[in-house]
Backbone bond lengths (Angstrom), bond angles and torsions (degrees), N, CA, C in turn:
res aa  C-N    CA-C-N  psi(-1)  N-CA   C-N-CA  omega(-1)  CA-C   N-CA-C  phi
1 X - - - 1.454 - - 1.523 110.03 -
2 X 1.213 112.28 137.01 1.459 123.66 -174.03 1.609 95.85 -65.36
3 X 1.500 113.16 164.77 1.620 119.98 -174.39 1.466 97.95 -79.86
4 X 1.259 134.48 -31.40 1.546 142.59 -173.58 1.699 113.42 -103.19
5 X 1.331 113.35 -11.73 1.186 111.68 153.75 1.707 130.47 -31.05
6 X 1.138 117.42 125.21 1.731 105.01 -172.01 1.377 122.21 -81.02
7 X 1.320 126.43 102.89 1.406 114.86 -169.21 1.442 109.10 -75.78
8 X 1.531 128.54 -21.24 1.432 118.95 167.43 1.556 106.19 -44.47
9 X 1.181 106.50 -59.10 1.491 111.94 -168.76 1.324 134.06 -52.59
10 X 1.912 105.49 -33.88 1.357 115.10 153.08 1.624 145.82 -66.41
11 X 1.556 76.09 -23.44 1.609 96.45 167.53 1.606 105.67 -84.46
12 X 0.616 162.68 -16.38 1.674 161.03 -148.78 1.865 84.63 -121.17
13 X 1.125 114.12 -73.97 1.604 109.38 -170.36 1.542 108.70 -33.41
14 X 1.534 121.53 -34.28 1.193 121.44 -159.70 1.701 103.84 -96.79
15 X 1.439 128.05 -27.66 1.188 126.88 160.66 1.928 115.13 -59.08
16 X 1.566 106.15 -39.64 1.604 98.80 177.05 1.248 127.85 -67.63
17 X 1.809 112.49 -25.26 1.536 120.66 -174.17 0.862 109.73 -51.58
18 X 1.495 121.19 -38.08 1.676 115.96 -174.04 1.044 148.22 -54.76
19 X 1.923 99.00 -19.32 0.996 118.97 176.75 1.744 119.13 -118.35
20 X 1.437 92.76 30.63 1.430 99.99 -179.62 1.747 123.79 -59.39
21 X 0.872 114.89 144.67 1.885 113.69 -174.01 1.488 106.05 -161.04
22 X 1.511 131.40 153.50 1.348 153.88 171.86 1.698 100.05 -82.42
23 X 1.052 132.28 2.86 1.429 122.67 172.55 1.409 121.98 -76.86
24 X 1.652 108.25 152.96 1.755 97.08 170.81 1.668 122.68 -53.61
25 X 1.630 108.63 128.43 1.369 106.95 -169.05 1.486 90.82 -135.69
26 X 1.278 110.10 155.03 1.512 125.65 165.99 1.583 120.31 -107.31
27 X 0.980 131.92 134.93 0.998 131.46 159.63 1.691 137.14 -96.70
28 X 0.902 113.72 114.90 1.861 105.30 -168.42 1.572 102.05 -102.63
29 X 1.426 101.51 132.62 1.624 106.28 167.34 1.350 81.68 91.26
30 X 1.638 148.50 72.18 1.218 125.72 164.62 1.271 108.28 -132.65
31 X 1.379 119.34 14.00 1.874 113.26 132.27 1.560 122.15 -12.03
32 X 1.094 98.84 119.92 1.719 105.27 175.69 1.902 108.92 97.57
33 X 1.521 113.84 -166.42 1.006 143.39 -170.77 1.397 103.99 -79.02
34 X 1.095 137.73 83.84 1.742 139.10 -173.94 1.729 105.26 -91.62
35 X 1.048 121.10 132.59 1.174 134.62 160.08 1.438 120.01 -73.94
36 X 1.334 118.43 5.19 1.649 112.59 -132.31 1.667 99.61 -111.38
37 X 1.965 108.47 -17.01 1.353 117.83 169.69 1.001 112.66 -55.58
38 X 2.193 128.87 -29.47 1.907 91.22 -160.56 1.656 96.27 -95.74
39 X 1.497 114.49 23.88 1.571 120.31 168.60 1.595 100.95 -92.22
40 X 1.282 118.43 -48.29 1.434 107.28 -150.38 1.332 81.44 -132.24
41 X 1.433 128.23 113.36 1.361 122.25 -173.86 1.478 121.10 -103.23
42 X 1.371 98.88 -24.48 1.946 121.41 140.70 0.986 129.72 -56.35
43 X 1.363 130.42 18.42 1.342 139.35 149.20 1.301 138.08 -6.77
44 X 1.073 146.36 126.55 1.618 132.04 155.88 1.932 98.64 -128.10
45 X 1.085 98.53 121.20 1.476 98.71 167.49 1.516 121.87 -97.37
46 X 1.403 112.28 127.37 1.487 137.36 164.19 1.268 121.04 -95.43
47 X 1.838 105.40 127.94 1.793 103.52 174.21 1.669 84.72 -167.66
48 X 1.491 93.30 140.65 2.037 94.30 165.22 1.286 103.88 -78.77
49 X 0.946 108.57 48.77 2.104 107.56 155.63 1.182 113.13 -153.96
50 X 1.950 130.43 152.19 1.136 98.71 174.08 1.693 111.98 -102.15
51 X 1.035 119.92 -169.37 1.474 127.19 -150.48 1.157 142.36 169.34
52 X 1.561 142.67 -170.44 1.265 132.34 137.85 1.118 147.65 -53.19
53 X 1.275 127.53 117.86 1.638 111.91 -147.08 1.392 119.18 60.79
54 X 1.041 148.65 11.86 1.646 141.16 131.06 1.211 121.71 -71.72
55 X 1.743 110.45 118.46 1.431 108.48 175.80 1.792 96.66 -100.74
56 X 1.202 113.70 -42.78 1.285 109.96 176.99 1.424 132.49 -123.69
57 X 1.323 134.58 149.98 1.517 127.49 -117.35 1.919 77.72 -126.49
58 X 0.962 128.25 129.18 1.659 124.27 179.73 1.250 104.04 167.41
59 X 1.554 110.44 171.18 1.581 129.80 -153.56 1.941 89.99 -105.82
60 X 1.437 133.15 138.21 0.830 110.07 174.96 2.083 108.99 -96.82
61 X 1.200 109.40 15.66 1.504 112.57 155.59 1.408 108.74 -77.36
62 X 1.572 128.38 -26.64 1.467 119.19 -158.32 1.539 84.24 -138.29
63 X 1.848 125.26 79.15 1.748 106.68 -174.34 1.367 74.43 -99.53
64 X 1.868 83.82 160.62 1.490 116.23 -179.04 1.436 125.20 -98.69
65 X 1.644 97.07 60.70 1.680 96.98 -166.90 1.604 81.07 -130.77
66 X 1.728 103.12 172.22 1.231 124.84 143.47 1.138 131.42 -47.14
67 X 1.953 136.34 156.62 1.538 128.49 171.36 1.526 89.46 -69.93
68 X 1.226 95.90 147.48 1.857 125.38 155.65 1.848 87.62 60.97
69 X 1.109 138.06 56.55 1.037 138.21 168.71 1.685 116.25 -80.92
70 X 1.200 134.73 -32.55 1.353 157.69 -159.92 1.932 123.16 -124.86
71 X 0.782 86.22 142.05 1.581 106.17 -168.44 1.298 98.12 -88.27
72 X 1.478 130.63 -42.72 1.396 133.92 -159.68 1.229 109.95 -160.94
73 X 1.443 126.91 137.20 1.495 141.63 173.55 1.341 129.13 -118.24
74 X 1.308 118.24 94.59 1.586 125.37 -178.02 1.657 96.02 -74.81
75 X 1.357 106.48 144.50 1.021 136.02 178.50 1.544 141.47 -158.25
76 X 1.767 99.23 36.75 1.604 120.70 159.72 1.006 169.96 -51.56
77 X 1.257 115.28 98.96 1.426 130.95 -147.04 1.369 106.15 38.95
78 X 1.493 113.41 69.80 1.542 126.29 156.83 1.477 126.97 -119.99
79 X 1.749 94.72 -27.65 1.871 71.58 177.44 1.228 120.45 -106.64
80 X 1.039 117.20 49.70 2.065 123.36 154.87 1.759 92.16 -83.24
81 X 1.161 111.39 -19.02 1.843 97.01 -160.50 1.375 100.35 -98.82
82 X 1.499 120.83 -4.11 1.329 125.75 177.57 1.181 129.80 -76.10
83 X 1.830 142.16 119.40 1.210 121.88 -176.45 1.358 123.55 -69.25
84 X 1.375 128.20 -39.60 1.166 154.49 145.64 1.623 127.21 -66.82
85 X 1.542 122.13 62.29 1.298 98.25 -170.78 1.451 120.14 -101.00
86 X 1.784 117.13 10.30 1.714 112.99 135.04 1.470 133.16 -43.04
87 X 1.262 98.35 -50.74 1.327 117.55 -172.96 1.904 94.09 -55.59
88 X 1.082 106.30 -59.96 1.816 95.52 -165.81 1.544 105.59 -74.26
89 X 1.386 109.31 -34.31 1.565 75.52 -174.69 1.299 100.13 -87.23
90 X 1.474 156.52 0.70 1.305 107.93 131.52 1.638 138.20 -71.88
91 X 1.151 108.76 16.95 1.423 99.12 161.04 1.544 109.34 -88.45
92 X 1.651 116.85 -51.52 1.401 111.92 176.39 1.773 128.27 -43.98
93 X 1.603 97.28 -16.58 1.528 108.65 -175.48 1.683 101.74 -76.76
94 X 1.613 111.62 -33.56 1.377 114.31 -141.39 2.075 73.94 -75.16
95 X 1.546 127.67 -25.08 1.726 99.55 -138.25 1.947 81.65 -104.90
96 X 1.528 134.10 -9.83 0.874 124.48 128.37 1.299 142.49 11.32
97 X 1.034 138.05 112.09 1.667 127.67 169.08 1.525 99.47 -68.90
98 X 1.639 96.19 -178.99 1.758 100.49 179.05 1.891 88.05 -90.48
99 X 1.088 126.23 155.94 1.796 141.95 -165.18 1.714 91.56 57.88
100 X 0.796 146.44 -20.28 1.809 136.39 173.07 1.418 103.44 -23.88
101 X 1.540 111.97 155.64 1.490 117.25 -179.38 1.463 115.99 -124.27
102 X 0.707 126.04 145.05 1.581 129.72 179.09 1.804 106.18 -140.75
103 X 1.942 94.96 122.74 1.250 99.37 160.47 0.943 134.18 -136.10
104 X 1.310 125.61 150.05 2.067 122.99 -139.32 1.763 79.81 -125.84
105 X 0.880 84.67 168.66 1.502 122.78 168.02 1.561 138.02 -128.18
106 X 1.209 175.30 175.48 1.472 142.78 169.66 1.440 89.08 -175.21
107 X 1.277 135.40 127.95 1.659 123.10 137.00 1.836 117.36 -53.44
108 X 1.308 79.91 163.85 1.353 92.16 -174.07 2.345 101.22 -143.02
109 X 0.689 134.22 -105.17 1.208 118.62 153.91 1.340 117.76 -53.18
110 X 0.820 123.20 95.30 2.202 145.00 177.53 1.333 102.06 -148.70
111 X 1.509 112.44 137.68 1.306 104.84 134.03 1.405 161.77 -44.32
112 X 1.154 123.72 178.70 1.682 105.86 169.04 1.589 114.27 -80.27
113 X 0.944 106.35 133.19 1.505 107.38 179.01 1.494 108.13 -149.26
114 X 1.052 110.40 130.15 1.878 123.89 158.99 1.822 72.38 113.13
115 X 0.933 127.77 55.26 1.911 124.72 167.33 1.330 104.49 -65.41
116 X 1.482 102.35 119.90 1.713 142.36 23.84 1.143 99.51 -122.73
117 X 1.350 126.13 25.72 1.758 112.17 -177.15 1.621 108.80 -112.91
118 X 1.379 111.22 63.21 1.385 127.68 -156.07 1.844 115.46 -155.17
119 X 1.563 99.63 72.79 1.330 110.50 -168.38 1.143 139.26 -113.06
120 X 1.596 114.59 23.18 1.559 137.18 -179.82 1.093 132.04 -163.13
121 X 0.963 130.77 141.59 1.771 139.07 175.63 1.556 94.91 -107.47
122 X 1.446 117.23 155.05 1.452 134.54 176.57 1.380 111.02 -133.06
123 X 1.393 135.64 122.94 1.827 133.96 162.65 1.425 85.32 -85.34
124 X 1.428 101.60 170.98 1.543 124.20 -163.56 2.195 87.69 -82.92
125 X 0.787 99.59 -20.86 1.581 112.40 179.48 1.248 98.31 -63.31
126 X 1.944 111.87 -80.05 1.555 100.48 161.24 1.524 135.19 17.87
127 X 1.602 85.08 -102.88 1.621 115.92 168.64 1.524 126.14 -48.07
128 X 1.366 106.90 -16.12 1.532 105.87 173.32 1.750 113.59 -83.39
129 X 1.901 104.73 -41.38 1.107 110.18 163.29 1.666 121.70 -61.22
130 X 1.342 125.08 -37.24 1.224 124.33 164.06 1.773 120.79 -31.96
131 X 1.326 93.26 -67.40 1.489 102.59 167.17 1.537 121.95 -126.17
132 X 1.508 85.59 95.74 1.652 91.86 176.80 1.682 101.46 -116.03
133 X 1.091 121.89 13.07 1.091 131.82 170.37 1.630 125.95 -87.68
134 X 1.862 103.98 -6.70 1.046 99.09 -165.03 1.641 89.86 -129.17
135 X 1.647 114.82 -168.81 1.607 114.76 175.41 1.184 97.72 -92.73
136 X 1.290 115.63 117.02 1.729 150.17 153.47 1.896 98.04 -51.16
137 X 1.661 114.57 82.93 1.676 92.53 148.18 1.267 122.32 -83.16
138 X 1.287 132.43 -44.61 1.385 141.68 -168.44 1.587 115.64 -121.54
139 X 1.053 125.16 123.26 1.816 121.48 137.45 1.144 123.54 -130.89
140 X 1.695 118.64 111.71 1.284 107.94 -162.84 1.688 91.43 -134.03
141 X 1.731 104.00 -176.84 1.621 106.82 -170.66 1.986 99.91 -85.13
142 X 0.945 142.10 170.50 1.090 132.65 141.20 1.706 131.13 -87.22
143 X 0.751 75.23 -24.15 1.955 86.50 160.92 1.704 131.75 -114.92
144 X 0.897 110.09 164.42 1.713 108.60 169.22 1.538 120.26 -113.48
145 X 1.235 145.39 143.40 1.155 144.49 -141.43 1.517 105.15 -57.43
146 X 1.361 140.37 -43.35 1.409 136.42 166.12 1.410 119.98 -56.78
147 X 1.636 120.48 -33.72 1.226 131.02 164.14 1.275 111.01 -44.87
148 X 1.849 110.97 -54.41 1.887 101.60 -160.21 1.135 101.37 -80.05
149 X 1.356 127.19 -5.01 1.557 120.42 170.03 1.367 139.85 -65.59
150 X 2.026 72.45 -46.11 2.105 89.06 162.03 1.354 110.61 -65.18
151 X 1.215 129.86 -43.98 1.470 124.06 -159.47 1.634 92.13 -77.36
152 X 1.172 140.11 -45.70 1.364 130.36 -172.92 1.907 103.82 -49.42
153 X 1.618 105.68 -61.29 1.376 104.28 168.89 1.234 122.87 -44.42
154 X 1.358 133.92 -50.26 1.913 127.42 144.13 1.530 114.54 15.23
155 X 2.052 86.90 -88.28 1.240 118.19 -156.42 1.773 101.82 -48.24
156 X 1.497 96.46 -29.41 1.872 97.53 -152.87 1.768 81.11 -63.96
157 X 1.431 105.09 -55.71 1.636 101.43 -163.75 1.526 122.52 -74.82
158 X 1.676 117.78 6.38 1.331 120.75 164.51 1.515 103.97 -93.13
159 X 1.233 128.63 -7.05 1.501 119.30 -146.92 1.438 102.37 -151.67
160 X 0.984 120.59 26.03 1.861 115.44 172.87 1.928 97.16 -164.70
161 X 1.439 90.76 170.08 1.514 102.72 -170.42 1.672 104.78 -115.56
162 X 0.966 131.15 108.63 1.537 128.56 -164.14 1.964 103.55 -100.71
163 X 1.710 91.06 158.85 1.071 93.86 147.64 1.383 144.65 -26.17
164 X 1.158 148.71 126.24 1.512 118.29 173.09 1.447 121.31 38.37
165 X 1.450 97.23 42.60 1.540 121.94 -167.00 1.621 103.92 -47.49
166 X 1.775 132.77 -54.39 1.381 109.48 176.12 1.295 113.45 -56.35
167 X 1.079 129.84 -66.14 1.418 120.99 -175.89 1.718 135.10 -47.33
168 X 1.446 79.90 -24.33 2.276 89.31 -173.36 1.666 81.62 -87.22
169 X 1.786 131.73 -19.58 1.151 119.36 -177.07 1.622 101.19 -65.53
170 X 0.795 125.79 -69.65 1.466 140.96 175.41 1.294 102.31 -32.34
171 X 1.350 133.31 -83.27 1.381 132.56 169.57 1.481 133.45 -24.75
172 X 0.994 129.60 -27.75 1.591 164.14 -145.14 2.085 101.74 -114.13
173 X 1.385 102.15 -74.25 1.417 100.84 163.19 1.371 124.12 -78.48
174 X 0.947 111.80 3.51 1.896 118.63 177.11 1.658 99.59 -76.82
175 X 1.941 108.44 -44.91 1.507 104.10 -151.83 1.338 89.70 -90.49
176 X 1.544 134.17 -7.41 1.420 129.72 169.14 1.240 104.40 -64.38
177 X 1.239 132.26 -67.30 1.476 144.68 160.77 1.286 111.40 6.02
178 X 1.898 99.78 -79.17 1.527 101.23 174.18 1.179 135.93 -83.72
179 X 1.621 111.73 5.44 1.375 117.59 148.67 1.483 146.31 -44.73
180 X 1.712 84.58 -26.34 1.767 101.01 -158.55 1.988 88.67 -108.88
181 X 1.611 112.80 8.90 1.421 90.15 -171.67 2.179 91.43 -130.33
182 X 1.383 98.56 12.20 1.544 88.53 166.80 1.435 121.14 -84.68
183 X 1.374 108.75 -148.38 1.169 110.40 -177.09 1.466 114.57 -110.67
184 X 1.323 149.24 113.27 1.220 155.35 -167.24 1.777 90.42 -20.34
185 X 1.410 114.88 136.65 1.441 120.49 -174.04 1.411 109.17 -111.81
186 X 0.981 122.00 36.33 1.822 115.29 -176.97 1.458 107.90 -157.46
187 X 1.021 122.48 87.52 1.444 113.82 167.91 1.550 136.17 -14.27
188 X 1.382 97.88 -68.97 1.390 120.80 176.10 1.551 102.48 -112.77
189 X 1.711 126.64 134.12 1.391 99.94 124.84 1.633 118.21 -142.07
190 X 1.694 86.45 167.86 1.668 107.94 -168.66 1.370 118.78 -73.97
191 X 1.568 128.61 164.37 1.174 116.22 148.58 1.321 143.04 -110.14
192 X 1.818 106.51 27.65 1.198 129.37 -169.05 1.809 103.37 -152.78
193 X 1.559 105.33 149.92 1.282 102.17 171.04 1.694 126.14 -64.00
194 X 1.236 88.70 -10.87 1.925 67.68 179.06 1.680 108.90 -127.08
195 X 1.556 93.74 49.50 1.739 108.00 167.86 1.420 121.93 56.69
196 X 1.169 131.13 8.84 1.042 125.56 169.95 1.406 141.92 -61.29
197 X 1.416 113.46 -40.98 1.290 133.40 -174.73 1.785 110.87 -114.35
198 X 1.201 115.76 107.62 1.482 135.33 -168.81 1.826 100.27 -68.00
199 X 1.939 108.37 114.13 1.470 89.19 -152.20 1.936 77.93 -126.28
200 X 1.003 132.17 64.07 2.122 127.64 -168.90 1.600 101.04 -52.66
201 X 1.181 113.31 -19.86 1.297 95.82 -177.52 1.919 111.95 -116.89
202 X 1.566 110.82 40.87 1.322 116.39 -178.91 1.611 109.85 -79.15
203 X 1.628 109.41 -18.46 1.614 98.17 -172.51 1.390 80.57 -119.21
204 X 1.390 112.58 128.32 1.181 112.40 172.63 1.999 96.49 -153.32
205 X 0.980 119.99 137.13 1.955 129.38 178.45 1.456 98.41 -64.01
206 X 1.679 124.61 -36.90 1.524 125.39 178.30 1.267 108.04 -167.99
207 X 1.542 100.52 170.53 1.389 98.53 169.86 1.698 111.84 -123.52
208 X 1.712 110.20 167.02 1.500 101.18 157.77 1.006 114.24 -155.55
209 X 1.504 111.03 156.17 1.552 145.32 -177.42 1.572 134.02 -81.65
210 X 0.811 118.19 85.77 1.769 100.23 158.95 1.500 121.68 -94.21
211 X 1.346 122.41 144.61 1.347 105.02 -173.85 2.307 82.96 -162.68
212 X 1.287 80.98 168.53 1.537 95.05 -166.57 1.938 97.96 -115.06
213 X 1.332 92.80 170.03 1.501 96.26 -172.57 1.306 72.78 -115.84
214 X 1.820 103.49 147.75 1.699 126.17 175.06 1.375 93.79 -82.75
């Protein structure tokens, strides 16, 4: 793996495979370079801009589909940027079939990124309250505690200008590097300061969801 390689990104690719399928799927937020076709090759991409990977140009509070139109709903790393993100995922629920799947993605320890259109953090708790209305298969962390460290170190060297900036660049993704190849560094961890409650997935870069429409 390259030193600037994105390990968020590898980690997330490898949580979606699982649920790879040939059914009609939507994608929301699919501006840019998506990986997400050689999973879902029935694709339709959604974003209010047009672009790469946009087939269709719409608000995902007001999408322009039919009820129960879709088999499956990607929804990656989009709703931190959402002002309303009740509001969409019940709209994404409404174009859904009834058993349809939808899987989100969310940071959770990240920086700000995409400034100023960057307005939430989610715990996997969150996201359960988000949709507790629907069938909960999965909520899990996407990283492991050495992981969100590397990826934080990432962020520093995608997203700031350093000292002796080539070199602290180099330095910076080097110690991510060997972040992701030690040995898990924490015995235990909690989800409260005074140790009580055993929490393994408290440091986590994000979390994600699959969950089914009833």
């Amino acid at each position: 793996m390259a030193l600037t390689s994105k390990i968020a990104r590898k980690k997330l690719d490898q949580k979606v495979s699982k649920y790879a399928n040939t059914s009609k799927t939507l994608e929301v937020g699919a501006y840019g370079k998506s990986t997400y076709g050689a999973y879902f090759p029935n694709k339709v991409g959604l974003d209010i801009r047009e672009g790469p990977g946009v087939d269709v140009v719409g608000s995902v509070y007001e999408l322009p589909f039919d009820d129960n139109s879709f088999d499956t709903v990607l929804c990656m790393v989009v709703m931190e940027h959402l002002e309303d993100p009740r509001k969409a995922i019940s709209e994404m629920k409404r174009v859904l079939k009834p058993g349809g799947l939808i899987l989100v993605s969310t940071p959770f320890l990240f920086p700000i990124h995409d400034s100023p259109n960057d307005f939430w953090r989610f715990t996997k708790y969150g996201l359960r309250l988000l949709f507790k209305d629907w069938d909960i298969v999965e909520v899990s962390a996407e990283t492991n505690f050495n992981e969100t460290f590397a990826v934080l170190l990432q962020r520093v060297g995608y997203q700031t200008k350093l000292y002796l900036n080539p070199l602290m660049k180099v330095v910076v993704f080097g110690m991510a590097w060997v972040l992701t190849k030690l040995p898990r560094l924490p015995k235990v961890v909690y989800g409260d300061i005074k140790r009580s409650v055993e929490e393994p997935e408290a440091f986590a870069s994000s979390f994600f969801l699959a969950a089914r429409k009833k």
